[in-house]
N, CA, C and O atoms as a Maestro MAE file, in Angstrom:
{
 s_m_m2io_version
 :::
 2.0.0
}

f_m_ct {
 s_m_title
 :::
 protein
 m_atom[304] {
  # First column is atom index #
  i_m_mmod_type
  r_m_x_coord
  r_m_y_coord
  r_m_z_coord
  i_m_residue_number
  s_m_chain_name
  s_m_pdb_residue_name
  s_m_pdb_atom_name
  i_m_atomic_number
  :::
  1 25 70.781 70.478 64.696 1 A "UNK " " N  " 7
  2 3 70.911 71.924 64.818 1 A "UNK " " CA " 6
  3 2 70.762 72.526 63.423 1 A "UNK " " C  " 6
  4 15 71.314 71.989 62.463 1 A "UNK " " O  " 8
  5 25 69.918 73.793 63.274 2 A "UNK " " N  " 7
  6 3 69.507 74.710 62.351 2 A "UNK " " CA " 6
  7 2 70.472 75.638 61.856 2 A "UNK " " C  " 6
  8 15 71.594 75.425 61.396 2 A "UNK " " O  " 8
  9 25 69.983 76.471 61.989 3 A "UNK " " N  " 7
  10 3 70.584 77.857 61.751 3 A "UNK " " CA " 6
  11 2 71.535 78.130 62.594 3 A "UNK " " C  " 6
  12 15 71.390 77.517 63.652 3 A "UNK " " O  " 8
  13 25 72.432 78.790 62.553 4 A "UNK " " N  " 7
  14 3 73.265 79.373 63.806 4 A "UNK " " CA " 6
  15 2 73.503 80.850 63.699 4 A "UNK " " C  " 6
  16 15 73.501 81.438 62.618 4 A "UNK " " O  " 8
  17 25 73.684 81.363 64.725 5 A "UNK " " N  " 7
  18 3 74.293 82.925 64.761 5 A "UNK " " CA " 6
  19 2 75.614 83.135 65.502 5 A "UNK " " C  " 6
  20 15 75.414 82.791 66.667 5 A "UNK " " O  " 8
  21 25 76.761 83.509 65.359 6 A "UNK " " N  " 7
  22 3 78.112 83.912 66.300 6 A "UNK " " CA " 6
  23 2 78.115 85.247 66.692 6 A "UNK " " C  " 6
  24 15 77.745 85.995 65.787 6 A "UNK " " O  " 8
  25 25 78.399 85.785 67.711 7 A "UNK " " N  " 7
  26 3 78.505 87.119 68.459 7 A "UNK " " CA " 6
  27 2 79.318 86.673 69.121 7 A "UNK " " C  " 6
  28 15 79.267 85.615 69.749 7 A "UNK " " O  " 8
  29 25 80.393 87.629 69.041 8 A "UNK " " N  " 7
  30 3 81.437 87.477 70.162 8 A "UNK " " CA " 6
  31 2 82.207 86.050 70.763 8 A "UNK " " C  " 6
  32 15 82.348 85.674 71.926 8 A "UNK " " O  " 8
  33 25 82.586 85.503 69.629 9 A "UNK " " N  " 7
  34 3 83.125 83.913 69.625 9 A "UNK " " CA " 6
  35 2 82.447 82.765 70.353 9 A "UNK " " C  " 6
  36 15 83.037 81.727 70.652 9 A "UNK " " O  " 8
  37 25 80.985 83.051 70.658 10 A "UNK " " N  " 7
  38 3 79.720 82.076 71.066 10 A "UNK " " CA " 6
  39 2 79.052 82.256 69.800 10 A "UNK " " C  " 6
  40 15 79.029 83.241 69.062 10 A "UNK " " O  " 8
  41 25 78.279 80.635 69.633 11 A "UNK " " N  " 7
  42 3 77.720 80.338 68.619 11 A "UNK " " CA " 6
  43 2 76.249 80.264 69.422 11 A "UNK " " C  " 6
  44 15 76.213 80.504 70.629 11 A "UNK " " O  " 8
  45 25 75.138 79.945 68.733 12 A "UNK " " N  " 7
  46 3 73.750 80.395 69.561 12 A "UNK " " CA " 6
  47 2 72.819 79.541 67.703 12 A "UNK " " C  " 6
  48 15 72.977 79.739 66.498 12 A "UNK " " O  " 8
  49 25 71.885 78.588 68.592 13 A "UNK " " N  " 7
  50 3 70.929 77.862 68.037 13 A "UNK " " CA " 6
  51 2 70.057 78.396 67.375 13 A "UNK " " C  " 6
  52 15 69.030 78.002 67.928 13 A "UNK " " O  " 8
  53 25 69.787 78.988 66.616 14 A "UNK " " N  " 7
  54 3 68.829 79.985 66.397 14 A "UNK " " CA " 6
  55 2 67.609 79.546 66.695 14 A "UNK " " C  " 6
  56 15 66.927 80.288 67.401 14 A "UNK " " O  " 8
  57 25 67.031 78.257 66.247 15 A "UNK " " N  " 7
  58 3 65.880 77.483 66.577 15 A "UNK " " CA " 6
  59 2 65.585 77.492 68.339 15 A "UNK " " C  " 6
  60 15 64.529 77.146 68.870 15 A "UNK " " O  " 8
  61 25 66.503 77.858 68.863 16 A "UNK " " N  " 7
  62 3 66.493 77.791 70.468 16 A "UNK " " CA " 6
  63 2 65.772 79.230 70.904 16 A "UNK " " C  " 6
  64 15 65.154 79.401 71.954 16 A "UNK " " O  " 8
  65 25 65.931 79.961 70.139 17 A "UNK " " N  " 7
  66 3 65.749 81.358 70.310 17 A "UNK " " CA " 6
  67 2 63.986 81.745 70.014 17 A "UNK " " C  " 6
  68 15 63.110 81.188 69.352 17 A "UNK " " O  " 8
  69 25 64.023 82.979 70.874 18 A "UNK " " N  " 7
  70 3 62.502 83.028 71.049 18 A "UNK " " CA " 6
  71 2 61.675 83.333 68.950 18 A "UNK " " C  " 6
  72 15 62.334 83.668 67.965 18 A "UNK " " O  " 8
  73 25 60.385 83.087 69.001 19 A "UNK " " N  " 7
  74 3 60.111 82.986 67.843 19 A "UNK " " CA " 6
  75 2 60.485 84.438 67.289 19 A "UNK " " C  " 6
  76 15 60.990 84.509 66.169 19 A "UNK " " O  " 8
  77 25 60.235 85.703 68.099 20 A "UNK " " N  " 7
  78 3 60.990 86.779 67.637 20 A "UNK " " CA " 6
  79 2 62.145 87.081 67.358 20 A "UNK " " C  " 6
  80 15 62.445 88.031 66.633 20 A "UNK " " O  " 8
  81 25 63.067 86.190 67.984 21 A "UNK " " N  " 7
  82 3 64.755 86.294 67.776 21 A "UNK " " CA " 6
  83 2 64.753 85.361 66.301 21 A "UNK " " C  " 6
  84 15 65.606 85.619 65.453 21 A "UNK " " O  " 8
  85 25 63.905 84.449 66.103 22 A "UNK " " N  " 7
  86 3 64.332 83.497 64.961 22 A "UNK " " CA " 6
  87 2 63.545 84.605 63.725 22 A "UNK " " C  " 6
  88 15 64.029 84.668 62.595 22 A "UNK " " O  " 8
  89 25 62.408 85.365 64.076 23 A "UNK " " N  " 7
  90 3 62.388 86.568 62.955 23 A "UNK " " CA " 6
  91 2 63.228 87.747 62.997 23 A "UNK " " C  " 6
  92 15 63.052 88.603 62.130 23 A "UNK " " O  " 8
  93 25 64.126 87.913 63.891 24 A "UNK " " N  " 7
  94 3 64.572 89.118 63.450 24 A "UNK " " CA " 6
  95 2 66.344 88.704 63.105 24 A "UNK " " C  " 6
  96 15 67.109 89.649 62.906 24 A "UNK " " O  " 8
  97 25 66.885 87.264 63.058 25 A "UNK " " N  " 7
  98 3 67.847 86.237 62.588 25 A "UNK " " CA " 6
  99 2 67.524 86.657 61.110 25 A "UNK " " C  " 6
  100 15 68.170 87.362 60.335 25 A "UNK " " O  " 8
  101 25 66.076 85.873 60.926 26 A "UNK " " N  " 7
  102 3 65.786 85.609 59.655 26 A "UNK " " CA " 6
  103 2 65.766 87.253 58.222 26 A "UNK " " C  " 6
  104 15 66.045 87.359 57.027 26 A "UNK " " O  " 8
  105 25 65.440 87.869 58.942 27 A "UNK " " N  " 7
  106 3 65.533 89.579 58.637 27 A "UNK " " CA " 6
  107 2 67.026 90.310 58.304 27 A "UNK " " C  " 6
  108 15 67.330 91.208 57.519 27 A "UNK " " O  " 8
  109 25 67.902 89.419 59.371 28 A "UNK " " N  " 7
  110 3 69.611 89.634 59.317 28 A "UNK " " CA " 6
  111 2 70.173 89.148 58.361 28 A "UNK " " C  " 6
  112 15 71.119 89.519 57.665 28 A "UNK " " O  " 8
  113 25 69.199 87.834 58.364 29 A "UNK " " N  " 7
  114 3 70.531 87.058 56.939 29 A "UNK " " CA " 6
  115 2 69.749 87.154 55.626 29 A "UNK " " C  " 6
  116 15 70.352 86.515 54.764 29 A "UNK " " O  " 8
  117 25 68.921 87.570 55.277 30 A "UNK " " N  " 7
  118 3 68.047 88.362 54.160 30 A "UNK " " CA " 6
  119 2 68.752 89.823 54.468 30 A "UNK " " C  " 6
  120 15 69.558 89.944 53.546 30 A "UNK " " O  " 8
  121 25 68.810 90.536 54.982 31 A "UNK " " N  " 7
  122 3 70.281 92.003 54.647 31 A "UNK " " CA " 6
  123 2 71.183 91.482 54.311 31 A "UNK " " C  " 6
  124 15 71.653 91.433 53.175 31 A "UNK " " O  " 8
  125 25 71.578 90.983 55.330 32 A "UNK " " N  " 7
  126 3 73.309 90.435 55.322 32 A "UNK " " CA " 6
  127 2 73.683 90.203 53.375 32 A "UNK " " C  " 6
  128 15 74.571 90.771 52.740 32 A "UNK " " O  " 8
  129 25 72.482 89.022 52.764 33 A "UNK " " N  " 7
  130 3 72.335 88.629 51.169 33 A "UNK " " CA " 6
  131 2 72.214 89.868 50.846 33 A "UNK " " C  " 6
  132 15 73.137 90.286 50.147 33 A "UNK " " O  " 8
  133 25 70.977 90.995 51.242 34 A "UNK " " N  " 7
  134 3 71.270 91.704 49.856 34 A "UNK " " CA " 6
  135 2 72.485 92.701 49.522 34 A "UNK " " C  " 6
  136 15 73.009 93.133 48.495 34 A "UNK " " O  " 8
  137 25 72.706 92.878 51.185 35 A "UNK " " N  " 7
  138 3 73.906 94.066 50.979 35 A "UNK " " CA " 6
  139 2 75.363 93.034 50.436 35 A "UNK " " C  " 6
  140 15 76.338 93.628 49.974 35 A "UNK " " O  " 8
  141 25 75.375 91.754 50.531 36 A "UNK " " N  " 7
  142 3 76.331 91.076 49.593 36 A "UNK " " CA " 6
  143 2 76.283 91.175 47.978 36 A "UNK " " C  " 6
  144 15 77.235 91.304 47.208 36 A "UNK " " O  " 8
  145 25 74.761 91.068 47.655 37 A "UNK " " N  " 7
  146 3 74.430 91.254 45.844 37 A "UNK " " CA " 6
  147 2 74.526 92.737 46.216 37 A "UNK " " C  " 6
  148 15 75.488 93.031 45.506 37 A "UNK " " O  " 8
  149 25 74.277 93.587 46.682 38 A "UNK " " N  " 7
  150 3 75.049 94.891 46.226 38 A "UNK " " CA " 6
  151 2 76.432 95.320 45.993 38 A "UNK " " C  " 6
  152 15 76.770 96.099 45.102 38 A "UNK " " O  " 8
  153 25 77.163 94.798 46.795 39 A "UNK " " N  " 7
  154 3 78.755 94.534 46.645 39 A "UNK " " CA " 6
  155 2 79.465 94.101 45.667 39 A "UNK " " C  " 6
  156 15 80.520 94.616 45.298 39 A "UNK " " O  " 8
  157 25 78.798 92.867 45.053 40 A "UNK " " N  " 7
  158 3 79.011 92.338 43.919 40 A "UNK " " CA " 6
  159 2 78.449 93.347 42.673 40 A "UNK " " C  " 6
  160 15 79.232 93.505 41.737 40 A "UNK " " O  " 8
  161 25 77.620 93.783 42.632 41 A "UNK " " N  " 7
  162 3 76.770 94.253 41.509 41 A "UNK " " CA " 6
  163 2 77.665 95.970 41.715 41 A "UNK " " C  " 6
  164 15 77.746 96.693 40.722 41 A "UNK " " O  " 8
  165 25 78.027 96.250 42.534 42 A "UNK " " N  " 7
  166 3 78.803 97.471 42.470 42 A "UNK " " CA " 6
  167 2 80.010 97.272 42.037 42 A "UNK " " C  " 6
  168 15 80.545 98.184 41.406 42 A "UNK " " O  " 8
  169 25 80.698 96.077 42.264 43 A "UNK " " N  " 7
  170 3 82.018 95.554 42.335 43 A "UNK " " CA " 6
  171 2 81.801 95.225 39.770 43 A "UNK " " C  " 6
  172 15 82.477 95.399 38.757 43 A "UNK " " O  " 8
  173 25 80.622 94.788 40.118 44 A "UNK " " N  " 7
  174 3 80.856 94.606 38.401 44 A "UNK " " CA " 6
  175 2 80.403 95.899 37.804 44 A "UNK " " C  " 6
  176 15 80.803 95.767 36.647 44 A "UNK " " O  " 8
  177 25 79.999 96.707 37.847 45 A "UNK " " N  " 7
  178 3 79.669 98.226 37.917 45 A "UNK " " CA " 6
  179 2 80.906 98.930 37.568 45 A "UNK " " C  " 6
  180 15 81.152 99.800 36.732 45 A "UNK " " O  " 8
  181 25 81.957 98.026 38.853 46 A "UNK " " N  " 7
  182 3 83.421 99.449 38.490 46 A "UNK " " CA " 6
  183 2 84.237 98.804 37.688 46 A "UNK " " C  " 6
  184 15 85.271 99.461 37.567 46 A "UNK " " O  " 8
  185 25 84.275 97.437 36.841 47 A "UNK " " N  " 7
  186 3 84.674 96.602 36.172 47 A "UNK " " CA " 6
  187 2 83.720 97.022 34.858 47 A "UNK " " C  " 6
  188 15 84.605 97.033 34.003 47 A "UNK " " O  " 8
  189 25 82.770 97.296 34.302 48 A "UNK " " N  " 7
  190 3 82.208 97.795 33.459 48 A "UNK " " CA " 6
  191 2 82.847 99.447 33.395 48 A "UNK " " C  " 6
  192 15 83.180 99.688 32.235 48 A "UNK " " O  " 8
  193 25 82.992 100.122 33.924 49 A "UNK " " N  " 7
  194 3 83.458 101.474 33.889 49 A "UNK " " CA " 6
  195 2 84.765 101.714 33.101 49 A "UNK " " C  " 6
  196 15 85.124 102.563 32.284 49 A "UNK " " O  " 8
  197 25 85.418 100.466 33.757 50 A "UNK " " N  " 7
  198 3 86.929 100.636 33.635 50 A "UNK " " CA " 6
  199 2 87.052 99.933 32.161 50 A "UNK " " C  " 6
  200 15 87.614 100.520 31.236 50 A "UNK " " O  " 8
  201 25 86.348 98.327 31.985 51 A "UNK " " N  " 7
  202 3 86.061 98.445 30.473 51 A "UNK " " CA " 6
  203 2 85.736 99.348 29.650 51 A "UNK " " C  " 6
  204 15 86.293 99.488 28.561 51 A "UNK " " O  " 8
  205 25 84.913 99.976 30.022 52 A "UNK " " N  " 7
  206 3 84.266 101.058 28.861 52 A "UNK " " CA " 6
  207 2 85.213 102.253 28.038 52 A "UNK " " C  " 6
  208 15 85.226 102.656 26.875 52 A "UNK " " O  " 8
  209 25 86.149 102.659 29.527 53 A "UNK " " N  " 7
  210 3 86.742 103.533 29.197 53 A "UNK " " CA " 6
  211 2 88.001 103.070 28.449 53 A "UNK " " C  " 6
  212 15 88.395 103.784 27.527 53 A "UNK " " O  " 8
  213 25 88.771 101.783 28.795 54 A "UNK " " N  " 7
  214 3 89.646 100.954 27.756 54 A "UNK " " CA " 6
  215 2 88.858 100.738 26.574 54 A "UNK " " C  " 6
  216 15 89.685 100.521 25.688 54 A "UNK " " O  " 8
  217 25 88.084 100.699 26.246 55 A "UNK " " N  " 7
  218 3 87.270 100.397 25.073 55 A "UNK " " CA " 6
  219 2 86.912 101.761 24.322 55 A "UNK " " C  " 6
  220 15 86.994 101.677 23.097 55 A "UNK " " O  " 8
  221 25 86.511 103.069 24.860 56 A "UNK " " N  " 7
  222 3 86.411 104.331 24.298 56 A "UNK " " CA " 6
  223 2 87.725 104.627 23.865 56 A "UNK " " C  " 6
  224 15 87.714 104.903 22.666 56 A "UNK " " O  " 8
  225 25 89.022 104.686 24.445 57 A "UNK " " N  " 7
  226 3 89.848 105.027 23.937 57 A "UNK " " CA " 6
  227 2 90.199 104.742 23.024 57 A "UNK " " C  " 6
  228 15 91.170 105.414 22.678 57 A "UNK " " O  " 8
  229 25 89.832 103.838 22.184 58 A "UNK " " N  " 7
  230 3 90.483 102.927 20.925 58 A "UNK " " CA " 6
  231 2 89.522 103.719 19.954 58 A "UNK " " C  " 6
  232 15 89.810 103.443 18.790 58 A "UNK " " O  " 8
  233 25 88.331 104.734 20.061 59 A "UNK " " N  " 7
  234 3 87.721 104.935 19.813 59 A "UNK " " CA " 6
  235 2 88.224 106.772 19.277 59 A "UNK " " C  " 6
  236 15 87.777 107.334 18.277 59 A "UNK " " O  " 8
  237 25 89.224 107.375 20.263 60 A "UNK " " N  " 7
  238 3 89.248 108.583 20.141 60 A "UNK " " CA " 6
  239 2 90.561 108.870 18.573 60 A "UNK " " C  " 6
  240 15 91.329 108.154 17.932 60 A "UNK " " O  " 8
  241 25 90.139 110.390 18.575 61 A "UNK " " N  " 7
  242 3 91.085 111.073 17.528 61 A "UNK " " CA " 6
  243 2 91.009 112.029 17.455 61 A "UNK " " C  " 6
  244 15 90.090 112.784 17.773 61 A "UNK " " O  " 8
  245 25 92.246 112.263 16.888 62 A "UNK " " N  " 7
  246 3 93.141 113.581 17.017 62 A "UNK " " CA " 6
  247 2 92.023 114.887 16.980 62 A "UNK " " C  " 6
  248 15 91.848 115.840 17.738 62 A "UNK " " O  " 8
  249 25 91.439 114.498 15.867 63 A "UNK " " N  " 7
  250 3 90.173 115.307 14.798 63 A "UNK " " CA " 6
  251 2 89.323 115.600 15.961 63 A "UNK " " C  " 6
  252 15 89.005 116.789 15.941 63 A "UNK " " O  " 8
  253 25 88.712 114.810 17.218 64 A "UNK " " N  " 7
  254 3 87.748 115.356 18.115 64 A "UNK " " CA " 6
  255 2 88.413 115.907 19.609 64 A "UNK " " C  " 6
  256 15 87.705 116.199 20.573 64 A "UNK " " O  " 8
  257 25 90.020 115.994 19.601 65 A "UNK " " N  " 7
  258 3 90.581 116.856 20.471 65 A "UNK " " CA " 6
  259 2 90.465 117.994 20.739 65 A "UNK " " C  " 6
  260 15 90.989 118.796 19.965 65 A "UNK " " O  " 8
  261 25 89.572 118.623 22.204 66 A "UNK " " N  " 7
  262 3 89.891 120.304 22.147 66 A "UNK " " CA " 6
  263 2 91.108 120.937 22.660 66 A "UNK " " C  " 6
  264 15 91.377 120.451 23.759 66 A "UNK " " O  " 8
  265 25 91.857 121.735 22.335 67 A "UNK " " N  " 7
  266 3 92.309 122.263 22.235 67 A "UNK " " CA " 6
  267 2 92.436 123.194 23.680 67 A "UNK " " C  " 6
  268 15 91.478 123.944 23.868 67 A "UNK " " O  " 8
  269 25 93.737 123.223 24.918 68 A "UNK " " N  " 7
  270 3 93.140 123.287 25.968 68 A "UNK " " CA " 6
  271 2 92.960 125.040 26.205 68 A "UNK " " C  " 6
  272 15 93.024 125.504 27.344 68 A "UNK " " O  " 8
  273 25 92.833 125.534 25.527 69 A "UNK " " N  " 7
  274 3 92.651 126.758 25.586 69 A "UNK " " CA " 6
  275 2 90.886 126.956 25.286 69 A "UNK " " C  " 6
  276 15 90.377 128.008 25.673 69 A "UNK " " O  " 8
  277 25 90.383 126.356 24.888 70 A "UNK " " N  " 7
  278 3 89.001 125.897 24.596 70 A "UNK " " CA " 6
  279 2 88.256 124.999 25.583 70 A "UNK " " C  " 6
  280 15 87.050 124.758 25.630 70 A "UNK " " O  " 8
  281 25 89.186 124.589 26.311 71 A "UNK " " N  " 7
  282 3 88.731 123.642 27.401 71 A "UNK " " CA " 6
  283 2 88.173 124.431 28.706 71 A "UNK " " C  " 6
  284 15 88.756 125.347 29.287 71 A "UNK " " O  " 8
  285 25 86.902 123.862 29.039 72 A "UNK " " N  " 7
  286 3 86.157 124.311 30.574 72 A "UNK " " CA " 6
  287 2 86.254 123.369 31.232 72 A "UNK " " C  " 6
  288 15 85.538 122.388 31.028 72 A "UNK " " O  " 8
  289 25 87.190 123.410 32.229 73 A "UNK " " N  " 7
  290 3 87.511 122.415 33.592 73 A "UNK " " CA " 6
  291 2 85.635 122.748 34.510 73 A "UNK " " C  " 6
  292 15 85.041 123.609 35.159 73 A "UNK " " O  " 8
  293 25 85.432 121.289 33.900 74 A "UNK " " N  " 7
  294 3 84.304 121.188 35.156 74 A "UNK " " CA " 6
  295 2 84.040 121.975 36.621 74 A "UNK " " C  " 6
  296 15 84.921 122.134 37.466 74 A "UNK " " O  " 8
  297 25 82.813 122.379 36.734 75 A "UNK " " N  " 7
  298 3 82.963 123.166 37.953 75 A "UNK " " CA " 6
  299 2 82.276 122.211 38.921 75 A "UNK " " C  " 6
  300 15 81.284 121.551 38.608 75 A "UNK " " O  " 8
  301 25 82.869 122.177 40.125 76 A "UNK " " N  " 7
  302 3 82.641 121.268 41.622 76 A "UNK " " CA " 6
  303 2 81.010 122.039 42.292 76 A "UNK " " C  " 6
  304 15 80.529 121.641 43.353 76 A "UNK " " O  " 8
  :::
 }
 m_bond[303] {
  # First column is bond index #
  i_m_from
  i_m_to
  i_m_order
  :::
  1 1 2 1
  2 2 3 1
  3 3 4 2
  4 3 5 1
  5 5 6 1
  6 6 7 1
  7 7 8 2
  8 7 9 1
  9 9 10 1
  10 10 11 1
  11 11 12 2
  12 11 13 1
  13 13 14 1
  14 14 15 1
  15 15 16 2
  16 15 17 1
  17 17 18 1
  18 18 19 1
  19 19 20 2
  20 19 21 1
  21 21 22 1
  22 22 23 1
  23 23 24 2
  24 23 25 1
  25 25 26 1
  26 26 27 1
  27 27 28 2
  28 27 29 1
  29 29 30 1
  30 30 31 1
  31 31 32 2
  32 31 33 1
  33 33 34 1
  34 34 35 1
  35 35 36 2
  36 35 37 1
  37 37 38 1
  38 38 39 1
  39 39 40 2
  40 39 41 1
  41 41 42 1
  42 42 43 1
  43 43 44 2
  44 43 45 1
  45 45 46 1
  46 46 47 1
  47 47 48 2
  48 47 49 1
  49 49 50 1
  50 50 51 1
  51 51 52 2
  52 51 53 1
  53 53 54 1
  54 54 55 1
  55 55 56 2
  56 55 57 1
  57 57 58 1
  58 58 59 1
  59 59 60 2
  60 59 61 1
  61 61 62 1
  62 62 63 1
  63 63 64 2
  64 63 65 1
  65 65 66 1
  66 66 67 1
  67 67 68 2
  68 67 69 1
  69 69 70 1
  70 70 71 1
  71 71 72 2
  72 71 73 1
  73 73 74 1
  74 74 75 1
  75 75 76 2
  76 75 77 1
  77 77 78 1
  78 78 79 1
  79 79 80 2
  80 79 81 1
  81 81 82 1
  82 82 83 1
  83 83 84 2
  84 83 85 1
  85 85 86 1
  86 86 87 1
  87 87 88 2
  88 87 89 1
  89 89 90 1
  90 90 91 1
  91 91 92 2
  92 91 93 1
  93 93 94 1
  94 94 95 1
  95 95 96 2
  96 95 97 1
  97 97 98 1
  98 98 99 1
  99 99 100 2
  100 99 101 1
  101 101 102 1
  102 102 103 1
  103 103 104 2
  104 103 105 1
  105 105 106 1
  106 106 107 1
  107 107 108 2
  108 107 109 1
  109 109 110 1
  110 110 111 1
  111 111 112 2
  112 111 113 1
  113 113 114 1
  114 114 115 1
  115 115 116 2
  116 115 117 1
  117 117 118 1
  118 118 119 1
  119 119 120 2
  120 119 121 1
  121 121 122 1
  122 122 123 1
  123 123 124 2
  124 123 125 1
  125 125 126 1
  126 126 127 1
  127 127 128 2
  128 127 129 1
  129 129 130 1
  130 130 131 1
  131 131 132 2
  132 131 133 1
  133 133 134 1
  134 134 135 1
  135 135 136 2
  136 135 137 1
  137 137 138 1
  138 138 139 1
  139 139 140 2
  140 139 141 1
  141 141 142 1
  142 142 143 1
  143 143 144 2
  144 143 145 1
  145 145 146 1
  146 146 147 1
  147 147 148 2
  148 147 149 1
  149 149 150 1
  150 150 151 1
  151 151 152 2
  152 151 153 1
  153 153 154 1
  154 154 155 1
  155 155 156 2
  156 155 157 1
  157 157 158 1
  158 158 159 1
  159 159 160 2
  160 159 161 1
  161 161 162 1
  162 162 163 1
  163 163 164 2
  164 163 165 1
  165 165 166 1
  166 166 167 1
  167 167 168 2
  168 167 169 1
  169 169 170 1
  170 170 171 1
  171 171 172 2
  172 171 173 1
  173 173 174 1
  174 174 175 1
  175 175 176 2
  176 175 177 1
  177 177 178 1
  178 178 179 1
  179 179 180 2
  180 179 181 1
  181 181 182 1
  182 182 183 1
  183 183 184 2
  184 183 185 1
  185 185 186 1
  186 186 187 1
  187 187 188 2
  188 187 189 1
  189 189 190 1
  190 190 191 1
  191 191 192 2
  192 191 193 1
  193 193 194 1
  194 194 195 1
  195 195 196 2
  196 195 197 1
  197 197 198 1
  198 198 199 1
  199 199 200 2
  200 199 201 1
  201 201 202 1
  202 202 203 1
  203 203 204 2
  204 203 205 1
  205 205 206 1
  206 206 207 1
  207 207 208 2
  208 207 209 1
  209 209 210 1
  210 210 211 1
  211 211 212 2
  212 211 213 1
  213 213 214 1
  214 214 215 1
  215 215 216 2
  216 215 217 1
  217 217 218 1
  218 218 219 1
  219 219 220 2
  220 219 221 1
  221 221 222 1
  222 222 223 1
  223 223 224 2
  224 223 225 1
  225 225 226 1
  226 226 227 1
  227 227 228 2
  228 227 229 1
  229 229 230 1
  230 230 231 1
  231 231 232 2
  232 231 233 1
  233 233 234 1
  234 234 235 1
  235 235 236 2
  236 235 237 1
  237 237 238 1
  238 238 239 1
  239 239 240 2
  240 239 241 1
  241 241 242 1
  242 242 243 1
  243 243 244 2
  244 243 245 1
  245 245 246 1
  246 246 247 1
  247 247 248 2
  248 247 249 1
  249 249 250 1
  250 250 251 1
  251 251 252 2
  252 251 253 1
  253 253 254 1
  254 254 255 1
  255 255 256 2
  256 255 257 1
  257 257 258 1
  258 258 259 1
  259 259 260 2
  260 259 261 1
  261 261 262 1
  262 262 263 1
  263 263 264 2
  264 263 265 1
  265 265 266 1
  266 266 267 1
  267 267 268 2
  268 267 269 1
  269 269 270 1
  270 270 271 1
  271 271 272 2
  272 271 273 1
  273 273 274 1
  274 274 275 1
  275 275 276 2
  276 275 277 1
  277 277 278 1
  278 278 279 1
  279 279 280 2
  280 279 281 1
  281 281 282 1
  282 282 283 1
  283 283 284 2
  284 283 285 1
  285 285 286 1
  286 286 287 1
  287 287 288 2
  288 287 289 1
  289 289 290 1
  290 290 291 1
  291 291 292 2
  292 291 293 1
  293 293 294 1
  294 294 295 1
  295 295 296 2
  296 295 297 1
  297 297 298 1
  298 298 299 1
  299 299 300 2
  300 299 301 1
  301 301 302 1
  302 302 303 1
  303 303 304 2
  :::
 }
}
């Protein structure tokens, strides 16, 4: 036995399956991978962010503080 697929706590041969079911298997688990490397690659994305900004802070001073009367709260 090959490949397998589970739906609904039955397992299913994939090789058993018509040559269109074994291409559109093969189409599932090629998504299934990339939307996993997207997960990951987003997942180190918000791990780079959160470094960066621990890392800028060591960076700030007093001297480039505005002053919040000078400050423009971003507009939405």
């Amino acid at each position: 036995m090959g490949m397998t697929y589970t739906y609904e706590n039955a397992k299913y041969d994939v090789d058993k399956l018509s040559e269109e079911g074994q291409q559109v298997f093969k189409i599932l688990a090629v998504a299934q991978r990339k939307a996993e490397e997207l997960d990951l690659k987003h997942t180190l994305a918000q791990a780079a962010v959160i470094a960066m900004h621990q890392k800028m802070q060591t960076y700030l001073k007093d001297t480039a503080l505005i002053p919040n009367e000078e400050f423009d709260p971003p507009v939405n």
